[in-house]
N, C-alpha and C positions, 0 to 999 in steps of 0.2 A: 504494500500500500504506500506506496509513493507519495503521496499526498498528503498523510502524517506526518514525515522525513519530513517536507518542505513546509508545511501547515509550522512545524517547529522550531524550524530554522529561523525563518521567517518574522517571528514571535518571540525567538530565545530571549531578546532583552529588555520586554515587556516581564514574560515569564518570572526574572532573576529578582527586578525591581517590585512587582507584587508581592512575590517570594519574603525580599528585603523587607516589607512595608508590615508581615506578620510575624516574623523575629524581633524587628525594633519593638516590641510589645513585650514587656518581661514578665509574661504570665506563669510567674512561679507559686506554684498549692500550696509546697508547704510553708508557706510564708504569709500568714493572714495577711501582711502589710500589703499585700499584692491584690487585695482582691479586685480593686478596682481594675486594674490591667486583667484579671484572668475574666473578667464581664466584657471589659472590651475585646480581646481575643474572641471569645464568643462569639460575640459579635461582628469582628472583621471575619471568620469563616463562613458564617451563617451568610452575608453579604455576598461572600466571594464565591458560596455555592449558588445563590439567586442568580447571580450573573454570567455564570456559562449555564444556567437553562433549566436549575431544577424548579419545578414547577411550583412545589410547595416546601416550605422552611420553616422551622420554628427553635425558639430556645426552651428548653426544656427543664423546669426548674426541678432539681434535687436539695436534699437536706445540703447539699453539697455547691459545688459549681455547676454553671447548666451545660447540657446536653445539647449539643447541634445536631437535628433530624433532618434530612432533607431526600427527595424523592422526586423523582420523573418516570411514571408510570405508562409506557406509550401503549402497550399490548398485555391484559393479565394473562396469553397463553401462553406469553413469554417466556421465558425465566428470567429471574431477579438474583441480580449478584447487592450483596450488603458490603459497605466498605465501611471498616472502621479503622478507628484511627485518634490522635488526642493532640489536641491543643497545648497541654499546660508541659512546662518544661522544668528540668531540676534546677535547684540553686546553682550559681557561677561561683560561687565558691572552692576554692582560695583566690583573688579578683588580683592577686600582685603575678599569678602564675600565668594570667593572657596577655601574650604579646600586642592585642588590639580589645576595647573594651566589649565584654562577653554581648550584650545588644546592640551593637553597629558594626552591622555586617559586613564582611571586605573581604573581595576576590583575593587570594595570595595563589602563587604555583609553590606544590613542592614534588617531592623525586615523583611519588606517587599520581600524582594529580597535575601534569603537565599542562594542563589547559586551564588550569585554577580550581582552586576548593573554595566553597564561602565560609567561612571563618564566623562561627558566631553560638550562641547558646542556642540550641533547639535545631540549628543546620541539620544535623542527622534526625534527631531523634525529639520530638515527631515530626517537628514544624513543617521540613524539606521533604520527607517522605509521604505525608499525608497531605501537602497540598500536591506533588504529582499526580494524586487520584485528581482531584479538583480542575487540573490543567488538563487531565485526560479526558475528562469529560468534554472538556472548550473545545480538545482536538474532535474527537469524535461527531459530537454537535456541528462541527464546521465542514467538517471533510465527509459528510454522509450520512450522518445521522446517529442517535445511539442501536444498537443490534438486537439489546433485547432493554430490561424494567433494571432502574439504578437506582438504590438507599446507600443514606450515609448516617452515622451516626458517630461523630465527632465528640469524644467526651475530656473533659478537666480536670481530672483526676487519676489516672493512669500513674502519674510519677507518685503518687501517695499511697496506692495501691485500689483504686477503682470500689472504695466502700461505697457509692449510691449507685456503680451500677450494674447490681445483679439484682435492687428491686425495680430499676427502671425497665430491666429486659425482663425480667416475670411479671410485671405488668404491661406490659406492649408487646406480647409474641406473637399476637395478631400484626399491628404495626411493621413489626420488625421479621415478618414470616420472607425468607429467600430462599433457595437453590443453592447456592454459597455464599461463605464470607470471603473477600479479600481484605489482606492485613500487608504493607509495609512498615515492619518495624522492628524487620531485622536486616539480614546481611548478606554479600555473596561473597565467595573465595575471593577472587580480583576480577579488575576489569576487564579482564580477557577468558576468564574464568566466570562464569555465570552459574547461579546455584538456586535451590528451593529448599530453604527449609522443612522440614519434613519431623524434627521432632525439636519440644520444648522443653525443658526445667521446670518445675514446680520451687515454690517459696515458701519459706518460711520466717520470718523477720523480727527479733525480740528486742527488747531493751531491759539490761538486770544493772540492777542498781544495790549494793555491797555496802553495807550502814555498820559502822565501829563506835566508835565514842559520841558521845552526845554533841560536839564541838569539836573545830580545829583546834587541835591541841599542837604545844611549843614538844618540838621534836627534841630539844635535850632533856626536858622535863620528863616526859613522857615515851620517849624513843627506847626502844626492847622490853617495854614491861605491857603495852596496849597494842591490841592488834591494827596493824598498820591497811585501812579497808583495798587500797591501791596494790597492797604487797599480795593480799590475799586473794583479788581479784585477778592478778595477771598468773597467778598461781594458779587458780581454779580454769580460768582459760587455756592456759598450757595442757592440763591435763582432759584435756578435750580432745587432742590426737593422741595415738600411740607413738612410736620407732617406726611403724612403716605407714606413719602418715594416716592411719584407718581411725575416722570417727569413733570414740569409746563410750558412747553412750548405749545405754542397753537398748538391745531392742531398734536399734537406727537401721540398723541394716534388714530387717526379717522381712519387709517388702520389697526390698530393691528389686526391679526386673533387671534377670541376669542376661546379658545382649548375647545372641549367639556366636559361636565362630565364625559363620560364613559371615554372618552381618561384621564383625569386625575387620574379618577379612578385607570387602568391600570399602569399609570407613577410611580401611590403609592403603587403599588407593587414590585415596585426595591428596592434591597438591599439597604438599607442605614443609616449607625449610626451615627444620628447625634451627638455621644456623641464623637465617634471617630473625627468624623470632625472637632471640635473644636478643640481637643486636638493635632490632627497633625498640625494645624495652630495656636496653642498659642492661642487662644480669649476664653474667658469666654463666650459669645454669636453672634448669629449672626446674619444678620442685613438685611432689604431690606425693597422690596411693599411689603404695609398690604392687607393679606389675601390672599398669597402664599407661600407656603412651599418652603424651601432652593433648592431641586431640582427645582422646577417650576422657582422659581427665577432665575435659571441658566440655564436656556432653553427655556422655552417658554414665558418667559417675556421679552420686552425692555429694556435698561437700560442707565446711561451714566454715565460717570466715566472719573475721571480729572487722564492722565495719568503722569503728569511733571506738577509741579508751579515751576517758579523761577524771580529773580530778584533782583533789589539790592549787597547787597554788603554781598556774601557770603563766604571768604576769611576767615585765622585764628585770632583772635582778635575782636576789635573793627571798625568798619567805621560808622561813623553818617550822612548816609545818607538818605535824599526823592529819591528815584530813579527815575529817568525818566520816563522808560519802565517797563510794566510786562508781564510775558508767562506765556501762559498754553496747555499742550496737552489735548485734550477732544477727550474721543471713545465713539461710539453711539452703541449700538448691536441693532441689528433690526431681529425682527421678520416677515416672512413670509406677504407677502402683503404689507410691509413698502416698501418705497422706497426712495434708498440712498440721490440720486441727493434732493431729497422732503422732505428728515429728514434733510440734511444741509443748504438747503434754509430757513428751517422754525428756524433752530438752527440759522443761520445767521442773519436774522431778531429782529428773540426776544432777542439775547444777546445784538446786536448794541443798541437796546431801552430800555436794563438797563442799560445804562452809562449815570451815571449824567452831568452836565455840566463841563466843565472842565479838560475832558480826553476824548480823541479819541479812536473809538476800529476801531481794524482793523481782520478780518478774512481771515486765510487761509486753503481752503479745502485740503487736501493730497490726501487721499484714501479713498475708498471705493466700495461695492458690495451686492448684496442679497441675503437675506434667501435661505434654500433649504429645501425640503421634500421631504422623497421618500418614499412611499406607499410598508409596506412587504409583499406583493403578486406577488409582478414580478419574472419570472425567475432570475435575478442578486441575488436577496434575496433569491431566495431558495435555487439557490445552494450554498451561503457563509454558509446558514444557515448548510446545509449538512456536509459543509467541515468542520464545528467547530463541530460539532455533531462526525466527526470521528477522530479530533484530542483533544479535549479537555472532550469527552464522556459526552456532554448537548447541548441542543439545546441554540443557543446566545440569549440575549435579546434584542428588538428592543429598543433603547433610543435615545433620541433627543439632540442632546450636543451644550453648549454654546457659541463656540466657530467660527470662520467664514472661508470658505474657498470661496471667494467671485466667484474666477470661475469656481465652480461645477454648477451655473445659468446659467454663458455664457455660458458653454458646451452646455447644454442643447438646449438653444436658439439657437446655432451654429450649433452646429453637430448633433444634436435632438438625442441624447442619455441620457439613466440613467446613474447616478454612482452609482457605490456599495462601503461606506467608512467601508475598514477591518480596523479598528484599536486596534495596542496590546500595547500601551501604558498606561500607570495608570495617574491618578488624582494627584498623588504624586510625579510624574515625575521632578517635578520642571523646565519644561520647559518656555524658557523666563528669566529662574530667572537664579543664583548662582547655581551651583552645579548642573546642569541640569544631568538627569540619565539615563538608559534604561536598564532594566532587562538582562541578560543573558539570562534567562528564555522566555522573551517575543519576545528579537530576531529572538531566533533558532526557537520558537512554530508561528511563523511568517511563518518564509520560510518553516515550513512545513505543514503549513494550506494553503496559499497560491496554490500550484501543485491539490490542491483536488478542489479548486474551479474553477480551468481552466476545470479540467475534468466533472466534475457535470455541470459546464456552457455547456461547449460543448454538454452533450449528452440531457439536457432540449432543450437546442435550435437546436436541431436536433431533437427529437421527434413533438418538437411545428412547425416544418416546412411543 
């Protein structure tokens, strides 16, 4: 389809500058100070959906942030693809580690991204990947029309862990009834390498907080005779792995699904250097479970990982103190068959019963969600498969990424649909971090792989009718 290609081209620096105009928006959740910005976000999508041609829009109020809904229904015999996707982006935090400030977007090239990456918070994840649904649609609209029935359902709370919206989809499953979902918001191997995710991480997400004296206490006064909550806390964390790196919690392991031979076999045939690896991350080596390679580790493994320590007195200089209180954030990634609610009860347990006498823990659950898999034999996966086949000229790779999108489960459970995760983001993206990024490249080759899988979709689930 020619016409896309050019329809793109055409339009690229309209595209980039739209793009621009919803990252300048610091629509950060977990940050009540933000609210006003994550209402306007809101609002600049719900806009930007009205104006390539959905027919109908709305904000959609949760306990929460709202819900962007929007729909063009041209045929109900159609089939209807659901695109979701989220506005709100994480804090920029640490603000001294961006080379350019995290909301004013700027083209840079680097080794990876010779034609420029946009530099900015929210570039990858979701800002950039969820509005090339939005531009795919303008293409489609413009060069032919859409192929079959398009929902979107844009929400603001994904980086906080999407607490309003599993009552929003149990109450709208009429509303929200498709044929599939598509999701960008994850990744592929490289630019030359084109991939579909095919399985996801479940979560688990805590915060334990480790109480010793009633007060900061003067560390000479008080120093080896009261337990130190900081000393006993990184203590209690340490013994969380073994020697060969294996979760020591009881019971963590008894649903892990164990991945077959062949299936691993296969997984060891993805691109991957580990020499590069290291070397884009600064480490001399790399680390995990004994008797799993670096991919396996990052996919189909469990794992748990202290995301924040703090306490005491971290200020310029000196202070001599026992501190009271200590924190910690701990994520859990859970694999397939784990189960959230059943990973934090068993984490809550066995952490409370390594505290010595003398300090209280206390735990608090946040978020979390479940694995996902999806099998590439469905329709959804044939035609993404096609569509990168005629934009990227190779068939994708099926790979399983480490990462959790916790309501690609509930969908399922809700609305009993598959997803199909198109992702054109890199490993290198730096999203989450400093300097977060998004190719040029992977933008525009986004919105125009996107129009081929609506039409390949549509005519697979019209032949299989």
């Amino acid at each position: 389809m020619h016409a896309i290609s050019s329809y793109i081209t055409k339009h690229k620096n309209r595209f980039l500058e739209e793009l621009f105009s919803l990252i300048r928006i610091p629509s950060i959740s977990a940050d009540s100070a933000y609210a006003q910005h994550m209402e306007a976000a809101a609002k600049a999508v719900q806009i930007a959906l009205k104006d390539v041609g959905c027919t109908h829009t709305e904000l959609c109020p949760t306990k929460g942030y709202p819900i962007v809904y929007a729909e063009k229904i041209i045929d109900p015999k159609l089939p209807t693809v659901l695109v979701y996707g989220h506005y709100d982006v994480q804090p920029p935090d640490p603000l001294d580690l961006w080379e350019t400030p995290p909301f004013e977007p700027e083209i840079r090239e680097t080794d990876l991204h010779p034609e420029g990456a946009i530099f900015a918070r929210g570039a990858c994840d979701d800002k950039g990947q969820m509005f090339m649904h939005i531009k795919a649609m303008e293409v489609m609209e413009q060069t032919g029309g859409l192929p079959c029935n398009i929902k979107f359902m844009i929400e603001g709370e994904e980086e906080v862990g999407s607490d309003n919206l599993e009552d929003f989809v149990r109450a709208n499953t009429k509303k929200l009834e498709n044929d599939v979902i598509l999701i960008s918001d994850t990744g592929m191997i490289a630019n030359d390498i084109p991939s579909i995710t095919t399985g996801l991480r479940g979560l688990s997400y805590v915060e334990v907080e480790v109480t010793g004296p009633n007060r900061d206490l003067h560390s000479g006064l008080y120093g080896g005779a009261v337990a130190n909550p900081i000393t006993i806390l990184t203590q209690m964390i340490a013994s969380l792995h073994d020697e060969k790196n294996r979760i020591t919690i009881p019971g963590f392991y008894d649903n892990v699904e164990i991945v077959s031979t062949a299936e691993r076999a296969e997984m060891a045939k993805i691109p991957f250097a580990l020499d590069a690896y290291k070397n884009a991350l600064d480490i001399k080596a790399v680390y995990g479970e004994e008797g799993y390679t670096t991919l396996e580790r990052k996919s189909i493994r469990p794992t748990l990982d202290v995301n924040g320590i703090w306490g005491g007195y971290t200020g310029e200089g000196a202070k001599t103190v026992i501190a009271s209180k200590a924190y910690a954030k701990i994520s859990m990634r859970l694999v397939p068959h784990q189960k959230s609610e059943e990973i934090t009860k068993l984490f809550s347990e066995h952490f409370k019963s390594l505290a010595p006498e003398g300090v209280t823990v206390k735990i608090i659950p946040h978020h979390g969600g479940e694995g996902y898999v999806m099998h590439p034999d469905g329709l959804a996966f044939q035609a993404a498969s096609k569509a990168y086949i005629e934009t990227f000229g190779k068939a994708p790779l099926p790979v399983r990424d480490g990462g959790s999108i916790p309501i690609v489960a509930l969908f399922e459970e809700t609305l009993k649909s598959k997803t199909v995760l198109m992702g054109f983001g890199l490993d290198s993206d730096a999203i989450h971090s400093p300097n977060e990024h998004f190719g040029v490249f992977n933008f525009l080759k986004g919105i125009e792989t996107i129009p081929h899988f609506y039409h390949h979709f549509t005519a697979l689930h019209q032949a299989n009718q």
